[in-house]
N, CA, C and O of each residue as an XYZ file, in Angstrom:
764
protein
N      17.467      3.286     -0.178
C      17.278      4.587      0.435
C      15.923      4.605      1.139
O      14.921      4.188      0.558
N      15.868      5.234      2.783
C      14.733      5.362      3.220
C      14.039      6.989      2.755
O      14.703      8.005      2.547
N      12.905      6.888      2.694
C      12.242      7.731      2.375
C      11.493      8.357      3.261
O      10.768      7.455      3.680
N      11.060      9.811      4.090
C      10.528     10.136      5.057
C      10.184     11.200      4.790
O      10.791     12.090      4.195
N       8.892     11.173      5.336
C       7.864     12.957      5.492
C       7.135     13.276      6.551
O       6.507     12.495      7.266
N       7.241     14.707      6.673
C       6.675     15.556      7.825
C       5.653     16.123      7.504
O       5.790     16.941      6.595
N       4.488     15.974      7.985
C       3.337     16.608      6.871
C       2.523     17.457      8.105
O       2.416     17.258      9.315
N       1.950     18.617      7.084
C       1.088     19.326      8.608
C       0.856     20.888      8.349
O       1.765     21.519      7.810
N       0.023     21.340      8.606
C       0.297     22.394      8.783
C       1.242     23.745      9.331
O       2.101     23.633     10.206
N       0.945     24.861      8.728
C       2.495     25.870      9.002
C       2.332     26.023     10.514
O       1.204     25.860     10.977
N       3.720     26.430     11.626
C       3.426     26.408     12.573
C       3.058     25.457     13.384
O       2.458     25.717     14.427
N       3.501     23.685     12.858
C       3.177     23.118     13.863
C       4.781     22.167     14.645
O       4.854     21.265     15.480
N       5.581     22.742     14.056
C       6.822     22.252     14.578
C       8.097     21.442     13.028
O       9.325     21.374     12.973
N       7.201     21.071     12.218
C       8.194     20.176     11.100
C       9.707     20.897     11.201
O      10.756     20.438     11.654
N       9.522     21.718     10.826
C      11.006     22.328     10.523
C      11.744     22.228     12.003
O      12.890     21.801     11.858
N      11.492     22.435     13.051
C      12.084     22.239     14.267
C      12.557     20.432     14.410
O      13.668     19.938     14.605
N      11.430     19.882     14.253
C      11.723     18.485     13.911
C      12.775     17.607     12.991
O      13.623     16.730     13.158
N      12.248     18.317     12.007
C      13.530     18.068     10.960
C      14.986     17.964     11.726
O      15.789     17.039     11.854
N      14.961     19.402     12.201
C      16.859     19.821     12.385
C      17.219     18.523     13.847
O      18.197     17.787     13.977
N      15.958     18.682     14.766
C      16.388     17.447     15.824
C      16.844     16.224     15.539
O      17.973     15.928     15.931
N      16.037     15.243     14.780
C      15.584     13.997     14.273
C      17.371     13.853     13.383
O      18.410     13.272     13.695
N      16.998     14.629     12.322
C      18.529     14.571     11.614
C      19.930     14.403     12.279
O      20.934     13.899     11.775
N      19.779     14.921     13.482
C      21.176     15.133     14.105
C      21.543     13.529     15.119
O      22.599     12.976     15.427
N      20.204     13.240     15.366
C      20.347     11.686     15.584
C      20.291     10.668     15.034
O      20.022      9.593     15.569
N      20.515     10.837     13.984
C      20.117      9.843     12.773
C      21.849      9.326     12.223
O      22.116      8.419     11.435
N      22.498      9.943     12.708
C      24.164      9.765     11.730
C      24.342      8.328     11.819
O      24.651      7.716     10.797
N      24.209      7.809     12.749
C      24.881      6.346     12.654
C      23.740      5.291     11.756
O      23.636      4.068     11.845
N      23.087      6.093     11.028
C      22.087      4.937      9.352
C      22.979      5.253      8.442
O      23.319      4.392      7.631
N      23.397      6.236      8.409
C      24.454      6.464      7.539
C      24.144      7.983      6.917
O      23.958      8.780      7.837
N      24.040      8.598      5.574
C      24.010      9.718      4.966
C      22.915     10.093      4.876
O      22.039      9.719      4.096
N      22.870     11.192      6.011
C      21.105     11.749      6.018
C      21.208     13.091      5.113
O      22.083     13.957      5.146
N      19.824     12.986      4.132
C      19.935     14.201      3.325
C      18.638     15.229      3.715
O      17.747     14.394      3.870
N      18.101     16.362      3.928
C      17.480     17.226      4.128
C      16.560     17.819      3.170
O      17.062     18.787      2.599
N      15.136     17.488      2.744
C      14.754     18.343      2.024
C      14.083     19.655      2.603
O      13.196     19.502      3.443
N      14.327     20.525      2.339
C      13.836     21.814      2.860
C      12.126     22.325      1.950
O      11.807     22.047      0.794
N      11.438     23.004      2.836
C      10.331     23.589      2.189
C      10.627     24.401      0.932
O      11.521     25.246      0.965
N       9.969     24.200     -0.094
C       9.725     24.257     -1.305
C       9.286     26.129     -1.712
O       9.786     26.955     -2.476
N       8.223     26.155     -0.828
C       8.048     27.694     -0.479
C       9.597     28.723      0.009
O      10.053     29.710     -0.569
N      10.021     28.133      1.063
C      10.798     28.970      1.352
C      12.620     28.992      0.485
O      13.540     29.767      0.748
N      12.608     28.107     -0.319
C      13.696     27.949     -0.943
C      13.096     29.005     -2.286
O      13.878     29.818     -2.779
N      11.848     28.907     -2.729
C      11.744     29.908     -4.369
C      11.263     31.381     -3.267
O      10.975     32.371     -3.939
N      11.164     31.582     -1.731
C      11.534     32.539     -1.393
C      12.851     32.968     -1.036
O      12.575     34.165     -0.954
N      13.568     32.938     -0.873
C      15.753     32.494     -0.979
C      15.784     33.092     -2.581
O      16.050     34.273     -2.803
N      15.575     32.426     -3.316
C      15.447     32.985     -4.554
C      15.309     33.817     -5.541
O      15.860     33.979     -6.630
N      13.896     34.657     -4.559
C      13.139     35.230     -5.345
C      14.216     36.978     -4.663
O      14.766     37.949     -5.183
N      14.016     36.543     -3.538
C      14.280     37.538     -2.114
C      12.874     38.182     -1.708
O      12.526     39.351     -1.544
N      12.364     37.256     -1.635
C      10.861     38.276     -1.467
C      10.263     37.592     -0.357
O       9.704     36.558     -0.722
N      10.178     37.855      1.084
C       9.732     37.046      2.076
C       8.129     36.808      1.848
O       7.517     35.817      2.245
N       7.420     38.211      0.936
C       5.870     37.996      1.279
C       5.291     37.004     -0.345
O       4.119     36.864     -0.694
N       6.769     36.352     -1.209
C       6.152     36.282     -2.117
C       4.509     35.475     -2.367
O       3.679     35.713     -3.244
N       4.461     34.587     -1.369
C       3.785     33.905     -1.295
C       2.165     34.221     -0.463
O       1.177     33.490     -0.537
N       2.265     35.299      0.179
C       1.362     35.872      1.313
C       0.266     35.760     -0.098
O       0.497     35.614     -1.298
N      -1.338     35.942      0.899
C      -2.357     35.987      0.654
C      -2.092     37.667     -0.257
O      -1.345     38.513      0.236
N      -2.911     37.934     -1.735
C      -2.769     39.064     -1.953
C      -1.742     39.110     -2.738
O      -1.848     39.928     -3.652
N      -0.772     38.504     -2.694
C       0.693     38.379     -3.371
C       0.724     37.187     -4.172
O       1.577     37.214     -5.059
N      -0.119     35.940     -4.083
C      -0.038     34.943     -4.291
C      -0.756     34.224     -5.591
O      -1.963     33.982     -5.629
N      -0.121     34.017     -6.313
C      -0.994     33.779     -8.152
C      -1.169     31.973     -7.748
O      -0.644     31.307     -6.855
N      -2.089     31.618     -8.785
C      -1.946     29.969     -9.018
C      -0.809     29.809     -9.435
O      -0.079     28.888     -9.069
N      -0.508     30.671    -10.245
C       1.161     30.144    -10.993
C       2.174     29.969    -10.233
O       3.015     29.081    -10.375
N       2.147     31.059     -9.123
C       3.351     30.720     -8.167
C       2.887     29.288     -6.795
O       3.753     28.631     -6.217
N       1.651     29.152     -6.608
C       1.606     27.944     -6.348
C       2.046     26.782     -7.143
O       2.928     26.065     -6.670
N       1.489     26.488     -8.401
C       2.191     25.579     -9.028
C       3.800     25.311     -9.190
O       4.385     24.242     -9.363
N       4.383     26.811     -9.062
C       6.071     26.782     -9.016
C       6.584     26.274     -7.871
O       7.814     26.310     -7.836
N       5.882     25.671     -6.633
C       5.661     25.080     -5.331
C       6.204     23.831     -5.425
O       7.262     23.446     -4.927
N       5.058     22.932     -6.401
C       4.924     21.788     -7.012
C       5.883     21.259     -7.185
O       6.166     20.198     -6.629
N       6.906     22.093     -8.304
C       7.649     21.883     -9.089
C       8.990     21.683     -8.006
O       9.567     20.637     -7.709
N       9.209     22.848     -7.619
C      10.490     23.008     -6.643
C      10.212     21.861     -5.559
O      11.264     21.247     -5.379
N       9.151     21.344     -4.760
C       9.168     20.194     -4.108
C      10.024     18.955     -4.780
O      11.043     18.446     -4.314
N       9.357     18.615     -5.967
C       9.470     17.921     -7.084
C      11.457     17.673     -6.901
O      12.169     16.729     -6.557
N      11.705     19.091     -7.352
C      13.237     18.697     -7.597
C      13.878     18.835     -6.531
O      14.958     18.245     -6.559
N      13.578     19.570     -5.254
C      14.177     19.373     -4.278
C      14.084     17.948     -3.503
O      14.707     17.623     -2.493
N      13.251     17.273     -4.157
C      13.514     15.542     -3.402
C      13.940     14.949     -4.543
O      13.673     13.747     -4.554
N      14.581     15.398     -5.641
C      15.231     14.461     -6.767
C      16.792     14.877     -6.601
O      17.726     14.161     -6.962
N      16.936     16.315     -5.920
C      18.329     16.570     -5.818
C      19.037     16.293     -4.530
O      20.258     16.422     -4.441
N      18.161     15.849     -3.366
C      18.856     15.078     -2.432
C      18.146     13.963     -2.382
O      17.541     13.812     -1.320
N      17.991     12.969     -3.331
C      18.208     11.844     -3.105
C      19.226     11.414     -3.870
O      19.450     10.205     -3.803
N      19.740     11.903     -4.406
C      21.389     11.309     -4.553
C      22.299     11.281     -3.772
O      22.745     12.320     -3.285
N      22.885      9.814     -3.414
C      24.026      9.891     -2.626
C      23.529      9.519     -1.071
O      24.516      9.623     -0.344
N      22.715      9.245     -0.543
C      22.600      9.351      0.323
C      21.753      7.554      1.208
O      21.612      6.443      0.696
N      21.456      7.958      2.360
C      20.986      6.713      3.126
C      19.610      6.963      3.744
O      18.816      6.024      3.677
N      19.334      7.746      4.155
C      17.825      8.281      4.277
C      17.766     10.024      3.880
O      18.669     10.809      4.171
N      16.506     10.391      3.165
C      16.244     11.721      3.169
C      14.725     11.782      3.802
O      13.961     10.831      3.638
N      14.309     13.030      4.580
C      13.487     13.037      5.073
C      13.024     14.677      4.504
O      13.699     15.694      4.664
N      11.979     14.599      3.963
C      11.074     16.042      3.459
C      10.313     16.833      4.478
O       9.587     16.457      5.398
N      10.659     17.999      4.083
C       9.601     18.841      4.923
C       8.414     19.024      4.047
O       8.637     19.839      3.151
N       7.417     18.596      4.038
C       5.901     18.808      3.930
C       5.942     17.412      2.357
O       6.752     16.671      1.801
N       4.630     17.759      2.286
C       4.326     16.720      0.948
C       3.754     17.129     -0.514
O       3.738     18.352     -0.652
N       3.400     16.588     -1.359
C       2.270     17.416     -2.438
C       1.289     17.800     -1.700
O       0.992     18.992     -1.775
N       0.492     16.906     -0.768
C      -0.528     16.574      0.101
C      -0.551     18.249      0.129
O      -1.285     18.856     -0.650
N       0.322     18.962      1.100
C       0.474     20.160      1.799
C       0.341     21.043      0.804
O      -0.492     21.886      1.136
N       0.866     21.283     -0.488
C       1.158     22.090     -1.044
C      -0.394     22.008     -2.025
O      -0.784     23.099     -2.442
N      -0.980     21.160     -2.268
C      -2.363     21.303     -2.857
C      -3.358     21.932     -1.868
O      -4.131     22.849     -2.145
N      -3.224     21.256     -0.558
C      -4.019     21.993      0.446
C      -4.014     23.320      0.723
O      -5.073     23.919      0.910
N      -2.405     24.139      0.800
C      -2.768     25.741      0.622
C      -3.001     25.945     -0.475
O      -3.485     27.077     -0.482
N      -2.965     25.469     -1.735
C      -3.587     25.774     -3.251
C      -4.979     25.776     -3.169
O      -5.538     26.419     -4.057
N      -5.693     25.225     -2.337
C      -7.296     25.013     -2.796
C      -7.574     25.833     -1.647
O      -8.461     26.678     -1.764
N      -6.987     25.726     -0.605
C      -7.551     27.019      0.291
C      -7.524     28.429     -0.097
O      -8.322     29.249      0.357
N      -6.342     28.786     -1.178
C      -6.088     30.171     -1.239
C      -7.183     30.522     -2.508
O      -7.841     31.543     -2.707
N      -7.097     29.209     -3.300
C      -7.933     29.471     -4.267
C      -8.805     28.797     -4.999
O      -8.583     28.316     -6.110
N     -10.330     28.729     -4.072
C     -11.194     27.619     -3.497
C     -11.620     27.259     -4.897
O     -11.916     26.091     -5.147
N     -11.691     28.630     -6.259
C     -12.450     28.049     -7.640
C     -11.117     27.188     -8.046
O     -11.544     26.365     -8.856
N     -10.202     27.049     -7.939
C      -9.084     25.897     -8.425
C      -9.446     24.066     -8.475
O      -9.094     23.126     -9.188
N     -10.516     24.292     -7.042
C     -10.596     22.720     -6.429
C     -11.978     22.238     -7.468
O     -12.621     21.196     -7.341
N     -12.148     23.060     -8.254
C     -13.706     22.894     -9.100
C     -13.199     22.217    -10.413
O     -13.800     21.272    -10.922
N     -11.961     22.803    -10.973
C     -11.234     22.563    -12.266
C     -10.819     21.249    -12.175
O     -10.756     20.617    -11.120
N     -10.552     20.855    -13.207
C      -9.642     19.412    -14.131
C      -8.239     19.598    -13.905
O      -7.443     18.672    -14.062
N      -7.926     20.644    -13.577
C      -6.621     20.822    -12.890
C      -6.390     20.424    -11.422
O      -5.481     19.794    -10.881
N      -7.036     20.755    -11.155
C      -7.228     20.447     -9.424
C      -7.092     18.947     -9.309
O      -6.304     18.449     -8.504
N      -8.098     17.993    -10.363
C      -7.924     16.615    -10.448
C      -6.639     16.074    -10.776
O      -6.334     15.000    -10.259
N      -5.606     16.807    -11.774
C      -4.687     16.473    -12.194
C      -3.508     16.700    -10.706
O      -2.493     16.047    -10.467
N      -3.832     17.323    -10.273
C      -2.901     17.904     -9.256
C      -3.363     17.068     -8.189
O      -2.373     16.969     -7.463
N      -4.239     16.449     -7.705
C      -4.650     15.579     -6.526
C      -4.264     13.986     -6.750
O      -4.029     13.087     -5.943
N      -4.293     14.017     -7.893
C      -4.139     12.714     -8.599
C      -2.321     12.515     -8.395
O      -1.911     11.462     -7.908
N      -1.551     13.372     -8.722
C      -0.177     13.277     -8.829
C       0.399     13.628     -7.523
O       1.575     13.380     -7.258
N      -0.538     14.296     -6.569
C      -0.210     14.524     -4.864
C      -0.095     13.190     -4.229
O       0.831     12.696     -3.585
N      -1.679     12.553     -4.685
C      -1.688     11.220     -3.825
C      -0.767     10.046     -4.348
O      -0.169      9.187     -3.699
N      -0.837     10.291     -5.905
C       0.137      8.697     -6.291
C       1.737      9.561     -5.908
O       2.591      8.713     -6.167
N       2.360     10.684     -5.480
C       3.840     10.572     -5.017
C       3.658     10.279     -3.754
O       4.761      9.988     -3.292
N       2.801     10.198     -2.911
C       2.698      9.009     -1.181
C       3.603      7.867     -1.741
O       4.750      7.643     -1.354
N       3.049      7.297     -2.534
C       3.494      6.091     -2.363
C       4.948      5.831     -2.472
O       5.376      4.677     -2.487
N       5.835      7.019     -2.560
C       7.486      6.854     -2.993
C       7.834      7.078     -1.490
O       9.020      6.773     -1.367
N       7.301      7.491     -0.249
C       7.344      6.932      1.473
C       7.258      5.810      1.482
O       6.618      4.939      0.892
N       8.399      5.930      2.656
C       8.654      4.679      3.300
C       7.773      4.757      4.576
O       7.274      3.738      5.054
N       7.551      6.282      5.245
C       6.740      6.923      6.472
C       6.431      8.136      5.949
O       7.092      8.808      5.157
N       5.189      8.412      6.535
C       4.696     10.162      6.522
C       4.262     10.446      8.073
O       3.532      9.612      8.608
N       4.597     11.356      8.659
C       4.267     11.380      9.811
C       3.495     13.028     10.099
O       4.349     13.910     10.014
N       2.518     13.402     10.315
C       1.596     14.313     10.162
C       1.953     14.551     12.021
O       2.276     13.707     12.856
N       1.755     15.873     12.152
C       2.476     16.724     12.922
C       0.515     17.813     13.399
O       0.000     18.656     12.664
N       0.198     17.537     14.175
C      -1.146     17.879     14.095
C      -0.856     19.786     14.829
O       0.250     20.270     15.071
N      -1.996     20.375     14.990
C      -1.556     21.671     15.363
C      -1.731     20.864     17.557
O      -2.402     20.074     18.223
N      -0.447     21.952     17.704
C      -0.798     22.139     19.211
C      -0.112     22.722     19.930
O       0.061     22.590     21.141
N       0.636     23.907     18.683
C       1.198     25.398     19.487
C       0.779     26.217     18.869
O       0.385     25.958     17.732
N       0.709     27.491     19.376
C       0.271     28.858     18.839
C       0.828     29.199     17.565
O       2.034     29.448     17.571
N       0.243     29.264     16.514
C       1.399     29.877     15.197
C       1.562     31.182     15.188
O       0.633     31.902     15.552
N       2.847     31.751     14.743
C       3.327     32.764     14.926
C       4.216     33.324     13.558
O       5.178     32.796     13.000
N       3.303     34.958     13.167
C       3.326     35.042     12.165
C       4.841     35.731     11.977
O       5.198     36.690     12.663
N       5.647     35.135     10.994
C       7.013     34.917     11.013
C       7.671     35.580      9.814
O       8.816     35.277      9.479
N       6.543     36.991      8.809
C       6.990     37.525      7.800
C       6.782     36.203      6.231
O       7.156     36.433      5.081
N       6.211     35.125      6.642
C       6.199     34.275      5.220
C       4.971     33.049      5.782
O       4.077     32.708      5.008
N       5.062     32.492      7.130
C       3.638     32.243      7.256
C       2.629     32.781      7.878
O       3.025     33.456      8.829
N       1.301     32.777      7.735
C       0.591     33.546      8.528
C       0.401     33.501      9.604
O       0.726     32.351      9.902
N      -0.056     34.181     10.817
C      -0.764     34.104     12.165
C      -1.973     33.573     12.505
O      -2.289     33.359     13.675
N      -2.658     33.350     11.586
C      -4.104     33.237     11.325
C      -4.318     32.031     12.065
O      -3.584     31.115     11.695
N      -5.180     31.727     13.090
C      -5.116     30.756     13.536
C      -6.100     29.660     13.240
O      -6.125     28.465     13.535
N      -6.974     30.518     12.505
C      -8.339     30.164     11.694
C      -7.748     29.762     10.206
O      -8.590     29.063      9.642
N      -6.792     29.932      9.532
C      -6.280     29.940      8.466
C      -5.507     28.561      8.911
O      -5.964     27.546      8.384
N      -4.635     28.419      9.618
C      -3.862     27.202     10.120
C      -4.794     26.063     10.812
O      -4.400     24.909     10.642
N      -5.517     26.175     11.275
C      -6.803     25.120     11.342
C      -7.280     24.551      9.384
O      -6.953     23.487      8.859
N      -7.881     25.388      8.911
C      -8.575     25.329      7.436
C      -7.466     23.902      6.799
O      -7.789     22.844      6.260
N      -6.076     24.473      7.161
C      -5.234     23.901      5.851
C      -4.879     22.677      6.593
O      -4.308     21.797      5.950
N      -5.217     22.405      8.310
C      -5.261     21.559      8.463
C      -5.857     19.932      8.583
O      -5.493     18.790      8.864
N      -7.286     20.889      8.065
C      -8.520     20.134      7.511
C      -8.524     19.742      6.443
O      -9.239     18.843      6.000
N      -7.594     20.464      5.788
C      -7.832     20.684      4.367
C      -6.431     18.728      4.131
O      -6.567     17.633      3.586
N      -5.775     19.143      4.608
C      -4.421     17.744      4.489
C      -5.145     16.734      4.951
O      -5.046     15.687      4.312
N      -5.982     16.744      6.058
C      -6.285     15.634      6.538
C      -7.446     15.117      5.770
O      -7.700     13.968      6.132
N      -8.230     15.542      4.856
C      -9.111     15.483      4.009
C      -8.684     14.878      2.631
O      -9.026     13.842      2.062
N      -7.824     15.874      2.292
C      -7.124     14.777      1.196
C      -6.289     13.589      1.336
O      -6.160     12.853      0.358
N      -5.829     13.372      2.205
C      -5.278     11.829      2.969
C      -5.887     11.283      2.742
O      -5.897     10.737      1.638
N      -7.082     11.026      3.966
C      -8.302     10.408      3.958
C      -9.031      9.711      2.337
O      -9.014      8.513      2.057
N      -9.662     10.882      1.395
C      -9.544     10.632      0.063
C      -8.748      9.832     -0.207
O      -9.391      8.799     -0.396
N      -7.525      9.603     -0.380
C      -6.593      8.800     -0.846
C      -6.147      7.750     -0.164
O      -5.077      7.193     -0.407
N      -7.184      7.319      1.002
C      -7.011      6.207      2.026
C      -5.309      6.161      2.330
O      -4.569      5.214      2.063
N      -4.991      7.215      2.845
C      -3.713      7.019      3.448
C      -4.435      7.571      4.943
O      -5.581      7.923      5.220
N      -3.035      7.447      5.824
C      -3.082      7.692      6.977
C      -1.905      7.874      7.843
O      -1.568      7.110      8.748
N      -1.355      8.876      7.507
C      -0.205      9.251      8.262
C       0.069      8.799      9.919
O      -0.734      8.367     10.746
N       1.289      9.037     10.019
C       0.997      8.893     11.402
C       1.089      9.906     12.167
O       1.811     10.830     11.792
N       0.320     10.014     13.557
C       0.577     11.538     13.987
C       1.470     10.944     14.910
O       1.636      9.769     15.238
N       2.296     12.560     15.449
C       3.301     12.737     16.388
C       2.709     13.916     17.160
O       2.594     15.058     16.713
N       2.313     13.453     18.496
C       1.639     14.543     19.187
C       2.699     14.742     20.285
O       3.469     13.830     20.587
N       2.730     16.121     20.960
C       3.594     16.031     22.340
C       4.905     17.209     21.826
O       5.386     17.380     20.705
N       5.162     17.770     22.903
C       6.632     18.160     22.780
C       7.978     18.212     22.150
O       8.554     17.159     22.423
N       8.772     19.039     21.377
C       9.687     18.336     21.037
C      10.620     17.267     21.004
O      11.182     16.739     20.044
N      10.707     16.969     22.608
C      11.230     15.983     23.257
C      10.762     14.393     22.865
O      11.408     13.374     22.622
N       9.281     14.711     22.928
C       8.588     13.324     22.564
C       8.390     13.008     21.038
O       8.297     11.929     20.453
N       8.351     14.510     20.514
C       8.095     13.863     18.784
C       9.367     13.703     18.465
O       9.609     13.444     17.286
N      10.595     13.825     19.516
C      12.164     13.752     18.591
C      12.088     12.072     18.500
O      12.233     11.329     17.529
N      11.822     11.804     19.811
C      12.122     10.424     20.409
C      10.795      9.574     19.744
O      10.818      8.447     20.238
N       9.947      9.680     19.046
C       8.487      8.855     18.676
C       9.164      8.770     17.040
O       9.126      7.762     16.335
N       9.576      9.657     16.783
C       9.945      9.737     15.141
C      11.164      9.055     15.312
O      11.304      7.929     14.833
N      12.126      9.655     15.987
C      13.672      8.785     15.467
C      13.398      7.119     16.208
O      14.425      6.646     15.721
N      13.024      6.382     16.695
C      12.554      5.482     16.810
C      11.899      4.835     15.561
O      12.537      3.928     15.025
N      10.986      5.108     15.160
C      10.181      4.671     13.942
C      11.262      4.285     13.201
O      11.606      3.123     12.985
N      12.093      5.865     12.594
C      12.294      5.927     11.547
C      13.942      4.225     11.783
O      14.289      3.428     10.911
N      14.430      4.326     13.127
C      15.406      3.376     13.421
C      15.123      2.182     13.040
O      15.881      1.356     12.530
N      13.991      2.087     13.296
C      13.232      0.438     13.058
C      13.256      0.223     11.415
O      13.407     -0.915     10.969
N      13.139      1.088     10.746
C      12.998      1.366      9.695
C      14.106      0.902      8.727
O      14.091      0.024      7.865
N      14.689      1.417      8.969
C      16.661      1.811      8.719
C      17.613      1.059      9.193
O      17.203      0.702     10.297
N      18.444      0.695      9.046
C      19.865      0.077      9.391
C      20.625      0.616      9.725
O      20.518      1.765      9.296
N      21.591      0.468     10.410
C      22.759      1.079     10.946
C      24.198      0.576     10.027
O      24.648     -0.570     10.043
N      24.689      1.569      9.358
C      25.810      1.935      8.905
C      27.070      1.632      9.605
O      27.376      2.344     10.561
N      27.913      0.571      9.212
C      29.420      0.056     10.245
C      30.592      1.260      9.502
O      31.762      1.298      9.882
């Protein structure tokens, strides 16, 4: 099974990417979808702002963690490549931004420690840098100063963990065609 991630800040295209990339991918064989982690325990909850600044506990960050966690254990069964929307990487980065005394704790270590050693279950991570306007959509913010931070914030903990994603800069057009390429070279084709 190939393994694949979209990493990046909110608002910079992943989820648009995702649905492209996937739809050209059929002939590797059984492509599986992991969806954001946030917006599935929002589906859930029914609460679009559960997560907003103000609304937002450590605890329900950590329930982030978790739902990432099993949403890439429940589609990787059965399948020929799955490709994730975002990483631990992402999900520690709005954790320490929202709640900067977190990044001080032994928790924070425990949680950076188990962000960076699940990299290594990629086959690719491909980091998606900002270079459209974000647009506040009822669950992520508008903040454009806020979407910069968390993008400092991913590329910082990478770095730390001597990884190095790859970026996909450009248009939909070009990150469809820069990613499904990679990921082809990658992968085999299914008779």
């Amino acid at each position: 099974m190939l393994k694949i991630a979209l990493t990046g800040a909110h608002g910079t295209g992943k989820t648009t990417l995702l649905s492209r990339i996937a739809t050209g991918l059929a002939s590797f064989g059984k492509i599986k979808i992991c969806r954001e982690a946030p917006r599935l325990i929002i589906d859930c909850v029914n609460d679009q702002e559960f997560f907003r600044r103000g609304n937002n506990t450590p605890i329900r960050q950590g329930l982030i963690f978790v739902e990432h966690l099993l949403e890439e254990q429940r589609n990787s069964i059965d399948c020929d490549i799955i490709i994730t929307d975002r990483t631990l990487v992402d999900h520690l980065s709005y954790t320490t931004a929202l709640f900067p005394e977190f990044a001080k704790s032994v928790e924070y270590d425990i949680y950076k420690r188990m962000s960076l050693s699940s990299l290594q279950s990629y086959d690719e991570i491909f980091k998606l840098p900002i270079e459209f306007a974000v647009k506040d959509d009822g669950v992520r913010e508008g903040s454009v100063e806020f979407q910069a931070q968390i993008d400092a914030a991913i590329d910082e903990i990478y770095r730390s963990g001597g990884y190095a994603p790859t970026i996909v800069r450009g248009d939909i057009d070009r990150r469809t065609a820069v990613v499904s390429e990679r990921i082809g070279n990658l992968a085999k084709p299914k008779s």
